[in-house]
C-alpha positions as CSV (number, residue, x, y, z in Angstrom):
1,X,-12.3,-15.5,-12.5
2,X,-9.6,-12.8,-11.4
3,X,-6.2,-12.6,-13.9
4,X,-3.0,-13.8,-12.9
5,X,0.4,-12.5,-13.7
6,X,1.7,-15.8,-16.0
7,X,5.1,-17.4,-14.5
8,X,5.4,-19.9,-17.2
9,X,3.3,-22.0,-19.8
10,X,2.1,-25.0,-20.9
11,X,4.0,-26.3,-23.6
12,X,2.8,-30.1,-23.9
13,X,-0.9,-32.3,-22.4
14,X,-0.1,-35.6,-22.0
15,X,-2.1,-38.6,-21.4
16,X,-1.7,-42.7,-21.1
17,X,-4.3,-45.0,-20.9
18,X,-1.5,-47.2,-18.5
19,X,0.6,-46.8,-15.9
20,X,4.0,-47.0,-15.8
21,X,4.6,-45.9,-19.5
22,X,5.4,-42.8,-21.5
23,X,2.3,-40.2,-22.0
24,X,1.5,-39.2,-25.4
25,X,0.8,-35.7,-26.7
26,X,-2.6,-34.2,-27.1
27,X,-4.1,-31.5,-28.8
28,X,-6.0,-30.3,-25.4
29,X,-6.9,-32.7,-21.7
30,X,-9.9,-31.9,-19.4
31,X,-9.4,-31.8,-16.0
32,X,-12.0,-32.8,-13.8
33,X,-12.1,-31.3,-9.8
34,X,-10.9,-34.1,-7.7
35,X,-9.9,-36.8,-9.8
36,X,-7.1,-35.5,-12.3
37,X,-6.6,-35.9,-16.1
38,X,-10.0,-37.5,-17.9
39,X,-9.0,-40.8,-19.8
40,X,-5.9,-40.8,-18.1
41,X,-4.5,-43.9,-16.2
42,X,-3.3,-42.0,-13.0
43,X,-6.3,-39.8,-12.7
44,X,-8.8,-41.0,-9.3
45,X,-9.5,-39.5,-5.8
46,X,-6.3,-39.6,-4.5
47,X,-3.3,-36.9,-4.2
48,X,-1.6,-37.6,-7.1
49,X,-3.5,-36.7,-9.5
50,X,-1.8,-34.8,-12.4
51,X,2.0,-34.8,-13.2
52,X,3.7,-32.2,-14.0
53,X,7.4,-31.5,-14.9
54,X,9.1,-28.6,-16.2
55,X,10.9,-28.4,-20.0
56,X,13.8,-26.8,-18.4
57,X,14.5,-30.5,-16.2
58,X,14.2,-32.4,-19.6
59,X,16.3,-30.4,-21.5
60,X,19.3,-31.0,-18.6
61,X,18.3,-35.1,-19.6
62,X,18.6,-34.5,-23.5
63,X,22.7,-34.4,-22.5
64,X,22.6,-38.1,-22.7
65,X,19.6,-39.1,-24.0
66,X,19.3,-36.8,-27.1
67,X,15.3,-36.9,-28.8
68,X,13.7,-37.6,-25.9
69,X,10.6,-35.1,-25.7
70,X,7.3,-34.0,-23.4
71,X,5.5,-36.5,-21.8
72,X,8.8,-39.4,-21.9
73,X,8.9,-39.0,-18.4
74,X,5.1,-40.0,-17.9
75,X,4.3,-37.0,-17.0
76,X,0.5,-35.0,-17.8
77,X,1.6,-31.2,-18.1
78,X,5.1,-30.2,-19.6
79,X,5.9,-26.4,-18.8
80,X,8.6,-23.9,-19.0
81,X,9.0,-20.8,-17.3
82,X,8.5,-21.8,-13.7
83,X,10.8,-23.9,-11.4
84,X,8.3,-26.6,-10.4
85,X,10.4,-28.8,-7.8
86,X,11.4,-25.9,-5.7
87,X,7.4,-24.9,-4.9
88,X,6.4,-26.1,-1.5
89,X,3.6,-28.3,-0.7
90,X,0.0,-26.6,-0.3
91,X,1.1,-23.9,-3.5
92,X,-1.2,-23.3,-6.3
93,X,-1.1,-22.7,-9.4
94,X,-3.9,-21.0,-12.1
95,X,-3.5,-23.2,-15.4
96,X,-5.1,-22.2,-18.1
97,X,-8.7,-21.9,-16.9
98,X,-8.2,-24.7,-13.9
99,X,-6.7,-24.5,-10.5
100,X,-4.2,-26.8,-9.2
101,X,-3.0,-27.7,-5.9
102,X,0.9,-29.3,-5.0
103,X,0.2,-32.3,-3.2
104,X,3.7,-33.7,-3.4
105,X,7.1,-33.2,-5.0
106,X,9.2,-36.0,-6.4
107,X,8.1,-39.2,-6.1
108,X,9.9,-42.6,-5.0
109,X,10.8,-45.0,-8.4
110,X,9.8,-48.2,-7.8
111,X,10.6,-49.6,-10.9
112,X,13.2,-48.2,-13.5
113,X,11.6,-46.6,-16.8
114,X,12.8,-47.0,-20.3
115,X,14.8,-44.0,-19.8
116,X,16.5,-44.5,-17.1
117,X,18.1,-47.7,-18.6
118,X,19.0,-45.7,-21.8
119,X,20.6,-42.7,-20.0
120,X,21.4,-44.3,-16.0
121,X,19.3,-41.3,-14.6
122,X,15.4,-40.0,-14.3
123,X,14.3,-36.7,-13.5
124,X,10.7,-37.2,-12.9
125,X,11.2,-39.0,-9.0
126,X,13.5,-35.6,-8.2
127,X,11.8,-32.7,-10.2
128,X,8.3,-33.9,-11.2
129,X,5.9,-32.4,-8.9
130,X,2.7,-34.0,-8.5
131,X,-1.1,-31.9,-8.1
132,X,-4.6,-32.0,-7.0
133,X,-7.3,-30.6,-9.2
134,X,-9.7,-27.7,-7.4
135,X,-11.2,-26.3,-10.1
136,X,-11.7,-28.5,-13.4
137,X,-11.5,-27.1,-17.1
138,X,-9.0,-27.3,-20.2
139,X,-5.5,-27.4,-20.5
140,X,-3.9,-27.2,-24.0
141,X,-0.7,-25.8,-25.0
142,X,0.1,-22.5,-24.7
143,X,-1.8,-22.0,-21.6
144,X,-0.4,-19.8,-18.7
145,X,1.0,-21.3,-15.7
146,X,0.1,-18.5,-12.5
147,X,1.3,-19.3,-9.1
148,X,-0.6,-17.9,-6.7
149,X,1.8,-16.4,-4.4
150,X,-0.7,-16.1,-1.4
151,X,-0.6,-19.8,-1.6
152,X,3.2,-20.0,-0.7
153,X,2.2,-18.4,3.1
154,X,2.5,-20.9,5.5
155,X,1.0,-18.2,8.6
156,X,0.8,-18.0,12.5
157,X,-0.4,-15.8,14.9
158,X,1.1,-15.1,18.2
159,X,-1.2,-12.6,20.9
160,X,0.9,-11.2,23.4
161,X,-1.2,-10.5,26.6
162,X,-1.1,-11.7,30.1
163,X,-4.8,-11.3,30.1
164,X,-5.2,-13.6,27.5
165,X,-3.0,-15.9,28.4
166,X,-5.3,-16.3,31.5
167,X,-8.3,-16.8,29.6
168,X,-9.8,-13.6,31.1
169,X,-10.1,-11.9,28.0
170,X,-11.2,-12.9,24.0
171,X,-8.7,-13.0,22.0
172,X,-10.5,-10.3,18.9
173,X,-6.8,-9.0,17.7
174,X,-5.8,-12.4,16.9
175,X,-9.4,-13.4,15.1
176,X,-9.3,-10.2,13.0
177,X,-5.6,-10.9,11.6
178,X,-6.4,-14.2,11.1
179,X,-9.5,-13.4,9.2
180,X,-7.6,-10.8,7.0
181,X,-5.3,-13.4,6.3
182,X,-7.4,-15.9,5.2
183,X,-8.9,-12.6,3.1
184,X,-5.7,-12.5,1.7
185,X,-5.5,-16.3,0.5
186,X,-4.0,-17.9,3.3
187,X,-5.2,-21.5,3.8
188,X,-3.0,-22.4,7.0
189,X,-2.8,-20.1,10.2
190,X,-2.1,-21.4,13.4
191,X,-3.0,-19.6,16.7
192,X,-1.1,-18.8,20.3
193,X,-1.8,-17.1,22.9
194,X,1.2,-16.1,25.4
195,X,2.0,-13.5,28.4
196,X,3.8,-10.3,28.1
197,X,7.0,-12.2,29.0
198,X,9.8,-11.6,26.5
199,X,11.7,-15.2,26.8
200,X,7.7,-17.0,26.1
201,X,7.1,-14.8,23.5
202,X,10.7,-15.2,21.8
203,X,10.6,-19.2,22.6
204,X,7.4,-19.3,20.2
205,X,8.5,-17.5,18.0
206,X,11.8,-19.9,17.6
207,X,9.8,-22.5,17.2
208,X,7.8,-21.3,14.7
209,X,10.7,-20.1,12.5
210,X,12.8,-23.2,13.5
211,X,10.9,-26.1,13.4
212,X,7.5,-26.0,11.5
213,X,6.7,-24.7,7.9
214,X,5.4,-21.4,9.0
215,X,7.1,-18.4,7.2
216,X,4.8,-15.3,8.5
217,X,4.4,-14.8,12.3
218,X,2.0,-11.5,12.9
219,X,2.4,-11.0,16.8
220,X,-0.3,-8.4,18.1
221,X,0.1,-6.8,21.2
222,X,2.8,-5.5,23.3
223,X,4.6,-2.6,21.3
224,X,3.5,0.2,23.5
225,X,5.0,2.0,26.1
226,X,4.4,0.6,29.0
227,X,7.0,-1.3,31.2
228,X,4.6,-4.5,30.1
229,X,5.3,-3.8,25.9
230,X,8.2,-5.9,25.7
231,X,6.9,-7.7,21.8
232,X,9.8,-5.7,20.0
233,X,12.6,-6.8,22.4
234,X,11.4,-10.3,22.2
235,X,11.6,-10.1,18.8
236,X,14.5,-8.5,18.2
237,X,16.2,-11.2,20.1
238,X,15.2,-14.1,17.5
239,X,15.7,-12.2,14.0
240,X,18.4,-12.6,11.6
241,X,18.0,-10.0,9.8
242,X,15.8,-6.6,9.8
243,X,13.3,-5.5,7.1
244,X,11.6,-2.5,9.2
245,X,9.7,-1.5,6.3
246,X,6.6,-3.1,7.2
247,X,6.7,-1.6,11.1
248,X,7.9,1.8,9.1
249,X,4.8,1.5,6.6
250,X,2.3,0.6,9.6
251,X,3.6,4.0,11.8
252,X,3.8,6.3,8.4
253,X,0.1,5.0,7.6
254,X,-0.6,5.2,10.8
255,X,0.0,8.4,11.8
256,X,-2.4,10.3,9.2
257,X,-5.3,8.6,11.5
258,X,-3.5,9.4,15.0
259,X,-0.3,11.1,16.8
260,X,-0.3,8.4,18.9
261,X,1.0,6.0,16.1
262,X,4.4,7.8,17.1
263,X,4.3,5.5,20.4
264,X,4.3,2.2,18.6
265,X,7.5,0.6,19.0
266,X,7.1,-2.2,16.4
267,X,9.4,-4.1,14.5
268,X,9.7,-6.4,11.6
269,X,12.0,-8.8,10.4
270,X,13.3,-12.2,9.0
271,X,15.0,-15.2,11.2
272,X,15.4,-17.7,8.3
273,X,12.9,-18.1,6.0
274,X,10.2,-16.8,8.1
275,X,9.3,-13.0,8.7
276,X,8.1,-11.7,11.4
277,X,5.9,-8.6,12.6
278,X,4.7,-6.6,15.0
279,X,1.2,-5.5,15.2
280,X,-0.8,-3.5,17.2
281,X,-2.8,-4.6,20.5
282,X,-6.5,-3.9,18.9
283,X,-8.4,-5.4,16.2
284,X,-9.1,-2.4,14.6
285,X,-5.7,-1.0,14.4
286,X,-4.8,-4.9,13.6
287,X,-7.4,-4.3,10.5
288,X,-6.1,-1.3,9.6
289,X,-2.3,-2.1,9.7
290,X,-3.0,-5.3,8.3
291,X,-4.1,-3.5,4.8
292,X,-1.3,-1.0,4.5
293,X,0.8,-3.8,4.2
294,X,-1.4,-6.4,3.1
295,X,0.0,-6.2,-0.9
296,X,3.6,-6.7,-0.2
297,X,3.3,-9.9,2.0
298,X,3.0,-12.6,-0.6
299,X,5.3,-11.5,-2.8
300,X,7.5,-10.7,0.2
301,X,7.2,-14.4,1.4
302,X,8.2,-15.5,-2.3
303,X,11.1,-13.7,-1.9
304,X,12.2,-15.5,1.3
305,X,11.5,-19.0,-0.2
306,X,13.9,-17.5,-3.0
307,X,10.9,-18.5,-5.3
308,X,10.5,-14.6,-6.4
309,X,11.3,-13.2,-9.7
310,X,13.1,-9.3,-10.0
311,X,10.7,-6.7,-7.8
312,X,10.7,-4.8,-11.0
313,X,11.2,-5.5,-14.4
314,X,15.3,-4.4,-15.7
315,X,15.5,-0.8,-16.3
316,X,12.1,-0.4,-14.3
């Protein structure tokens, strides 16, 4: 099992033999893959199967209702260190020596617990977030929380070729990105396949930025010279906001193989919370771009969902 950089901690494992009341601490829980917290009450094959809420939310509750402590709000993991309700569905996180999955954040209250009637509020339906086990193991206090920031891309991978678009030609550029970015963790990567025609090209990627969850879009093919390559137009009509050093990184790496890196016209950069890049046209140069800037994607994406700690510790 590789290390993780830790984000937070466990500071609390709870566990209730009930629903619907407060969990009481425990020196250490087991989780078991696919069913949750042994011997507790909410554990079973379904989505929700460990709680988790941060210390940070319950402290903002102790305001007006002083005492109340880990595991009040019914939920199995108490941490600090990591802002649990802003994580998007699909993230993971290493705890302690288990791996768990966000299956859902905040949860509808159907009936009002003992502290909401003492206080008039509950944080658990807004800022609980709610998990799937992977891997099983135990959890006890003091564990590291991990997120694994590979987990936070939501990808999507647009070929540019009029070729391919006519089904006269395999699409091998867009398998080997895809394939590096499952390599790189990614769970979720759509595919599409469009002609070198700047107003398709920029349509999709609208649509990807605007309307679905995707926050990476790797476009391969079209950044070349000829009066065809028109990827970096099209994409410089959508963004929002530059970040060339990805397409910088790619041409500088690039041109210690080849002089013809020089030609690449490539671009990179963000319309909302989504950032987008240009590749190159073949799989291999797709393979080898793909590494030299491989390292800096997840933490990059982190950044856009404003998830992301400093890049470098103060004074670094």
């Amino acid at each position: 099992m590789s290390a993780h950089p830790a984000d937070g901690r466990v500071i609390s494992v709870n566990v209730a033999g009930a629903t619907g009341v407060r969990k009481d601490p425990v020196a250490s829980v087991k989780l078991v893959a696919g069913h949750g917290v042994e011997g507790d009450a909410h554990a079973g094959p379904w989505h929700r199967q460990v709680s988790l809420l941060a210390d940070e939310s319950i402290a903002r509750m102790r305001t007006s209702c002083p005492g109340v402590d880990p595991g009040a709000f019914g939920e199995n993991l108490t941490t600090e260190g990591l802002v649990l309700h802003v994580l998007p569905v699909g993230a993971r996180l290493r705890v302690g020596e288990t791996l768990l999955e966000v299956t859902q954040i905040g949860k509808e209250c159907h009936s009002r617990c003992a502290i909401f009637h003492q206080a008039g509020d509950c944080v658990m339906p807004r800022e609980g977030i709610f998990a799937r086990v992977v891997e099983g193991g135990e959890v006890k206090p003091g564990d590291a929380v991990a997120l694994l920031k590979s987990s936070l891309i939501r990808a999507a991978v647009l070929t540019v070729s009029d070729k391919g678009s006519r089904g006269e030609r395999a699409d091998t550029s867009g398998d080997a990105l895809e394939e590096a970015l499952r390599g790189l963790g990614v769970a979720d990567v759509e595919r599409a396949i469009v002609s070198d025609e700047r107003d398709l090209i920029a349509a999709k990627l609208r649509r990807w930025a605007d309307e679905t969850a995707v926050n990476l879009v790797l476009t391969t093919g079209g950044t070349g010279m000829t009066s065809r390559d028109v990827t970096p137009e099209a994409t410089l009509a959508v963004l929002e906001r530059q970040a060339p050093g990805f397409a910088e990184a790619m041409r500088a790496g690039s041109l210690a193989v080849t002089p013809h890196a020089m030609l690449s016209r490539a671009v990179s950069g963000i319309r909302g919370a989504t950032l987008i890049i240009n590749m190159p046209g073949s799989p291999r140069a797709c393979r080898e771009q793909f590494a030299m800037i491989a390292a800096a994607l997840p933490h990059g994406v982190e950044k856009l969902l404003d998830l992301g700690a400093d890049c470098a510790p103060p004074g670094g």
